[in-house]
VOBA-1610 file (N, C-alpha, C; in pm, whole numbers, padded with zeros to 5 digits, always signed):
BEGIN
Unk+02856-00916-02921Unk+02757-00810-02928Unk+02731-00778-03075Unk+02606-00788-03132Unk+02551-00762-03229Unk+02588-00563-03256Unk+02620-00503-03364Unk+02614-00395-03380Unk+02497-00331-03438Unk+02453-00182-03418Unk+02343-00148-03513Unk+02372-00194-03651Unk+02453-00174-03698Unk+02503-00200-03864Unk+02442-00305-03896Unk+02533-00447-03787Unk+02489-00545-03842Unk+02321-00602-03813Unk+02291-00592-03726Unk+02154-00584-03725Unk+02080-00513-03838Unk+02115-00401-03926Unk+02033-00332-03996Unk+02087-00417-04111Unk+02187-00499-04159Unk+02234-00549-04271Unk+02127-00707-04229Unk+02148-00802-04114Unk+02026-00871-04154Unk+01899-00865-04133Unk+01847-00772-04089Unk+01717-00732-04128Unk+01679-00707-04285Unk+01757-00625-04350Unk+01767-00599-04466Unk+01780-00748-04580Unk+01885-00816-04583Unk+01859-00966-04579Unk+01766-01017-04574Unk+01710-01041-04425Unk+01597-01093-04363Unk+01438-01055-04489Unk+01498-00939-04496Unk+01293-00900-04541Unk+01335-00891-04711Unk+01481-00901-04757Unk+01474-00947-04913Unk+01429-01084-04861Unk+01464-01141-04818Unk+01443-01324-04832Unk+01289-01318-04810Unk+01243-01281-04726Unk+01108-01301-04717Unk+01023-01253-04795Unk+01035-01116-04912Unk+00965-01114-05030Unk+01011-01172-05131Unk+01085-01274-05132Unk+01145-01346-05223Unk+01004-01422-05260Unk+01046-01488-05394Unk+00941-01584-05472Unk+00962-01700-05384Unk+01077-01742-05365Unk+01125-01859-05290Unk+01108-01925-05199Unk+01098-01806-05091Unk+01043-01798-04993Unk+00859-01844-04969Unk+00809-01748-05093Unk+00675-01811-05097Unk+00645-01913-05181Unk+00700-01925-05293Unk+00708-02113-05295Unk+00705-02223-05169Unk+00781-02155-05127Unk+00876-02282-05009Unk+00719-02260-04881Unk+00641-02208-04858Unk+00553-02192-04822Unk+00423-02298-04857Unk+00385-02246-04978Unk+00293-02296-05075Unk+00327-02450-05039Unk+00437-02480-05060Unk+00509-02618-05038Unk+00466-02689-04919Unk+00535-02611-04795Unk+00458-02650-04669Unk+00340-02683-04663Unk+00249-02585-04700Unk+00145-02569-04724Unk+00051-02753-04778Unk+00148-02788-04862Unk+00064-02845-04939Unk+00085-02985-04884Unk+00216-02992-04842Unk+00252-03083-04764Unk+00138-03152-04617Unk+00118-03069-04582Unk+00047-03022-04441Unk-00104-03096-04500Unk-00131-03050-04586Unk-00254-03108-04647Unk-00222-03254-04680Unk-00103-03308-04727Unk-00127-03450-04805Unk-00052-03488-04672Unk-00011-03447-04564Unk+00027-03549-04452Unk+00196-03539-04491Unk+00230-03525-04574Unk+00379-03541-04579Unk+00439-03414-04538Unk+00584-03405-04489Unk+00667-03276-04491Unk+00744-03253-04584Unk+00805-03090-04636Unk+00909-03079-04717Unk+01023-03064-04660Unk+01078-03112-04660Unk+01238-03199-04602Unk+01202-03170-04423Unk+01156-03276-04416Unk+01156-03247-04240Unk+01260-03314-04240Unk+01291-03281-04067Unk+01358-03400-04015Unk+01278-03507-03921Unk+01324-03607-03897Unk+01201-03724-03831Unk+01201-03647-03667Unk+01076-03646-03620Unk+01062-03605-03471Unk+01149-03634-03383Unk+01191-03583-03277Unk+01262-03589-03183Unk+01219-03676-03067Unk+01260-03727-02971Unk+01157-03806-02897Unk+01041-03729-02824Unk+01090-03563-02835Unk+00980-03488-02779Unk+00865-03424-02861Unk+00888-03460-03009Unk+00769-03459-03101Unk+00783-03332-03168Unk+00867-03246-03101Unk+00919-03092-03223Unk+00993-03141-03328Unk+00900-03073-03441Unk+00956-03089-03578Unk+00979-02978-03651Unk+01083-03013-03701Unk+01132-02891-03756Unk+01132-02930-03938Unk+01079-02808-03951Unk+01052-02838-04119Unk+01138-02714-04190Unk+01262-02776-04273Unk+01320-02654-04323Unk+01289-02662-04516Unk+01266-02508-04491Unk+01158-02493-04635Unk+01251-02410-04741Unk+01386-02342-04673Unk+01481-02307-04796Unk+01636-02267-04711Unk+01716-02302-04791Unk+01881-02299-04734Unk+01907-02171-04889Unk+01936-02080-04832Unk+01951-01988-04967Unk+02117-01902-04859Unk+02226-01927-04988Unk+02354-01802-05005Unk+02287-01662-04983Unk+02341-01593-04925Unk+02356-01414-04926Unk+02487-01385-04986Unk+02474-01361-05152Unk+02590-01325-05213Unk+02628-01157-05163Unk+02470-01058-05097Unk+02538-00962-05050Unk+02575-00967-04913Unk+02620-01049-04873Unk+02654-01107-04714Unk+02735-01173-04746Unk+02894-01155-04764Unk+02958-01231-04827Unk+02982-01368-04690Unk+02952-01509-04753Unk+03003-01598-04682Unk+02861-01665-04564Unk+02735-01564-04574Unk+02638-01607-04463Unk+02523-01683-04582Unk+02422-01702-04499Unk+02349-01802-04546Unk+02208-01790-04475Unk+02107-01810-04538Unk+01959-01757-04448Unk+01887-01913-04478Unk+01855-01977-04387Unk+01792-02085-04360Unk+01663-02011-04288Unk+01535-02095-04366Unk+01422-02072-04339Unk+01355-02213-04334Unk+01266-02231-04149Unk+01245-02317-04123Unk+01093-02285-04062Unk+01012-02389-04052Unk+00860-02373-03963Unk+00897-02533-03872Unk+00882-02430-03713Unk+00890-02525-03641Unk+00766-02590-03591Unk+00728-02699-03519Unk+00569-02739-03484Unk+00594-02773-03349Unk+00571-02707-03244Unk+00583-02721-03107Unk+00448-02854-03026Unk+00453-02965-03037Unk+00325-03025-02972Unk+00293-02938-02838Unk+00172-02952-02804Unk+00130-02895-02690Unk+00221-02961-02536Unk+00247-02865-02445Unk+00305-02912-02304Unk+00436-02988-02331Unk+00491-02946-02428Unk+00636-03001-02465Unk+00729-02878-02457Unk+00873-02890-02386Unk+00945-02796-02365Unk+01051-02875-02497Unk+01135-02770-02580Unk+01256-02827-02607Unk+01386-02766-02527Unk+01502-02842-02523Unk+01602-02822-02446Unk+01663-02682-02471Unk+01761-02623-02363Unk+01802-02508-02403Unk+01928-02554-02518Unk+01914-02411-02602Unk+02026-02427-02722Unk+02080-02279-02787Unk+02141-02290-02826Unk+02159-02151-02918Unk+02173-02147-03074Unk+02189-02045-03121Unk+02173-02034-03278Unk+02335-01929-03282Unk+02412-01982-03385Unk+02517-01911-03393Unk+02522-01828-03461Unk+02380-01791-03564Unk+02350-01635-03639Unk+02209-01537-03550Unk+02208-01525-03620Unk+02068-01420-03593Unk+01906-01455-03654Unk+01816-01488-03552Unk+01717-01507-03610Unk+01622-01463-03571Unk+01487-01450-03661Unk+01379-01368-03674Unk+01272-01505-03652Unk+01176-01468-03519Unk+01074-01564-03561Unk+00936-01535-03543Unk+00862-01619-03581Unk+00684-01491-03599Unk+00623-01622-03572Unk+00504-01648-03514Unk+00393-01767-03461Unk+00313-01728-03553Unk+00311-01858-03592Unk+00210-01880-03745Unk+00082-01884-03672Unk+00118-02005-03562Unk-00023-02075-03487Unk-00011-02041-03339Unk-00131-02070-03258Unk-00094-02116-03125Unk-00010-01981-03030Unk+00083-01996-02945Unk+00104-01898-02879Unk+00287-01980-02824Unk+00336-01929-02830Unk+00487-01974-02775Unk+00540-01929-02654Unk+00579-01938-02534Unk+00682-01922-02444Unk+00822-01893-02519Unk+00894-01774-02474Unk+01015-01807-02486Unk+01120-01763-02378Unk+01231-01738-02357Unk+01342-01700-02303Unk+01471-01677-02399Unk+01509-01555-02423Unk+01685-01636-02501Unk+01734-01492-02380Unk+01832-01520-02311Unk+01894-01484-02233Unk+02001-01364-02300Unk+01967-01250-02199Unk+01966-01254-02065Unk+01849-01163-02045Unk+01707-01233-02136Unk+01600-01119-02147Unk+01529-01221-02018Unk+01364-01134-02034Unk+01275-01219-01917Unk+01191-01321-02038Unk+01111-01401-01904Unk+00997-01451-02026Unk+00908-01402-02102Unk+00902-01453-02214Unk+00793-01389-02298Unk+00715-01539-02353Unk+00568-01485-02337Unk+00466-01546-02465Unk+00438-01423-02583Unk+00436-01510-02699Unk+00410-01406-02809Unk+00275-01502-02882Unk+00210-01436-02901Unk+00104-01511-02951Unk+00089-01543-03143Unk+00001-01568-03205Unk-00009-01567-03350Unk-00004-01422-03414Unk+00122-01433-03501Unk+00142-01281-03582Unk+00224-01172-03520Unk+00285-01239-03384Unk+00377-01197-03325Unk+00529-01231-03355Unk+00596-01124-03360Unk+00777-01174-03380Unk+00844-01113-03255Unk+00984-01224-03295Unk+01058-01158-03196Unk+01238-01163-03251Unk+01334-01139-03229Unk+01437-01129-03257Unk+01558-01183-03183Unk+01649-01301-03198Unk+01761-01377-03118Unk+01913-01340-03124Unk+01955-01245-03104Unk+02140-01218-03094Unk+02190-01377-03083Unk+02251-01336-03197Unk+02347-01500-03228Unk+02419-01524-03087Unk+02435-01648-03076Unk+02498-01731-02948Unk+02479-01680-02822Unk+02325-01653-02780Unk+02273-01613-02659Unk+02186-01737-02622Unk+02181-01810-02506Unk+02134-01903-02495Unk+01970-01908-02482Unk+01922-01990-02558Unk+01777-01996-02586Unk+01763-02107-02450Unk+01720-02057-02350Unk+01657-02106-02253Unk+01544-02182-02258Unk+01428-02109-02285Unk+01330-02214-02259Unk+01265-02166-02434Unk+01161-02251-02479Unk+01081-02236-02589Unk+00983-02363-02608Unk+00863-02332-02565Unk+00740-02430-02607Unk+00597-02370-02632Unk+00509-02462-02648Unk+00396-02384-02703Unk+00365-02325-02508Unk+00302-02262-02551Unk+00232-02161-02408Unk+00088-02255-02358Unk+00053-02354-02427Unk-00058-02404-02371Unk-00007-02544-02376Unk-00068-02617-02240Unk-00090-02775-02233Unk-00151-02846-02343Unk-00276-02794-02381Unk-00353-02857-02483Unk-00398-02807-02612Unk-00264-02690-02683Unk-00337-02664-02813Unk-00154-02660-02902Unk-00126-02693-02976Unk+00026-02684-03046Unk-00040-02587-03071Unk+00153-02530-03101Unk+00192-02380-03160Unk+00300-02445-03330Unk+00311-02331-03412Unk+00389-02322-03528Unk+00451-02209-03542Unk+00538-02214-03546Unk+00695-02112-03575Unk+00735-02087-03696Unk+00744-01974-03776Unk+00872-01977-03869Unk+00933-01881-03861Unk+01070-01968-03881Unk+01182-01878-03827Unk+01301-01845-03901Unk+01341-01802-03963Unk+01480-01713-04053Unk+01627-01695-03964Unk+01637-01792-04009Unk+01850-01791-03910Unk+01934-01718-04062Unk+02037-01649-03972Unk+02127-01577-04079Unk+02250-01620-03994Unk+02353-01709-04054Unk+02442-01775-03997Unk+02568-01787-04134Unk+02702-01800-04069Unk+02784-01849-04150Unk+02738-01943-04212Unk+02802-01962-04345Unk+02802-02095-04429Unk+02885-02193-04362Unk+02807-02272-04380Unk+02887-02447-04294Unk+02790-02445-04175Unk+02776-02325-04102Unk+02781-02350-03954Unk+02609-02442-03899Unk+02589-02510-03830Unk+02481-02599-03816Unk+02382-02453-03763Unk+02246-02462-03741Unk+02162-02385-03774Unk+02130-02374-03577Unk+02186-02495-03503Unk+02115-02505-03380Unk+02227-02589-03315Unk+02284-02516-03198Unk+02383-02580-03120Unk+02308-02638-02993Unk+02317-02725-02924Unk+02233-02808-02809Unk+02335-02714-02731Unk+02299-02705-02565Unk+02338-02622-02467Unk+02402-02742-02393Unk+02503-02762-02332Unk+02526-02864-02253Unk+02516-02867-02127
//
């Protein structure tokens, strides 16, 4: 169980990182990427075509020991990805498009463009895809996780 505290400590986190310069570099970056066809450090597609593009791995020296990974995900249209969880806390907002989600033990939600929503570390992310058959969605999303710890556990 997440506490108010700690919830108010990464939020606080959360929205230094996001007026960070870094942060909007790492943007600009995407950004530019997106235009010349290339990604900034993607990883290669999955066989289900979600790509995940991570745009900064930054220390929280006032978080002693955590770490804020900032990523833009690209959901193809009528593609589900598998259920999984995140072992920190993350913040995510639809750049594009419109998303489905579930992280348990809430109901479903679509959130559309300019919408956020908020994930209690190690609650299982049930379902998450774009909300339409025929238009992709884009994600970016802010994990606040131990150092070391992988950013996305698969559900078995």
């Amino acid at each position: 169980m997440v506490t108010r505290r700690q919830m108010m400590k990464a939020l606080a986190a959360g929205s230094t990182i996001l007026a960070s310069k870094n942060l909007v570099a790492g943007l600009a970056l995407a950004e530019a990427a997106e235009e010349e066809g290339a990604a900034v450090k993607a990883q290669p597609p999955p066989a289900n075509g979600i790509r995940v593009t991570r745009l900064l791995e930054q220390a929280l020296p006032e978080m002693e020991g955590k770490v804020a990974t900032v990523v833009i995900v690209d959901f193809p249209p009528g593609v589900d990805d598998k259920a999984h969880r995140h072992p920190g806390s993350v913040f995510a907002y639809v750049l594009e498009g419109s998303i489905t989600t579930q992280v348990e033990p809430g109901p479903v939600v679509t959130y559309t463009k300019g919408q956020m929503w908020y994930e209690p570390p190690m609650h299982v992310h049930r379902i998450v895809r774009s909300a339409s058959k025929t238009v992709s969605a884009k994600l970016l999303a802010l994990l606040i996780s131990d150092k070391g710890q992988p950013v996305l556990i698969p559900e078995s």
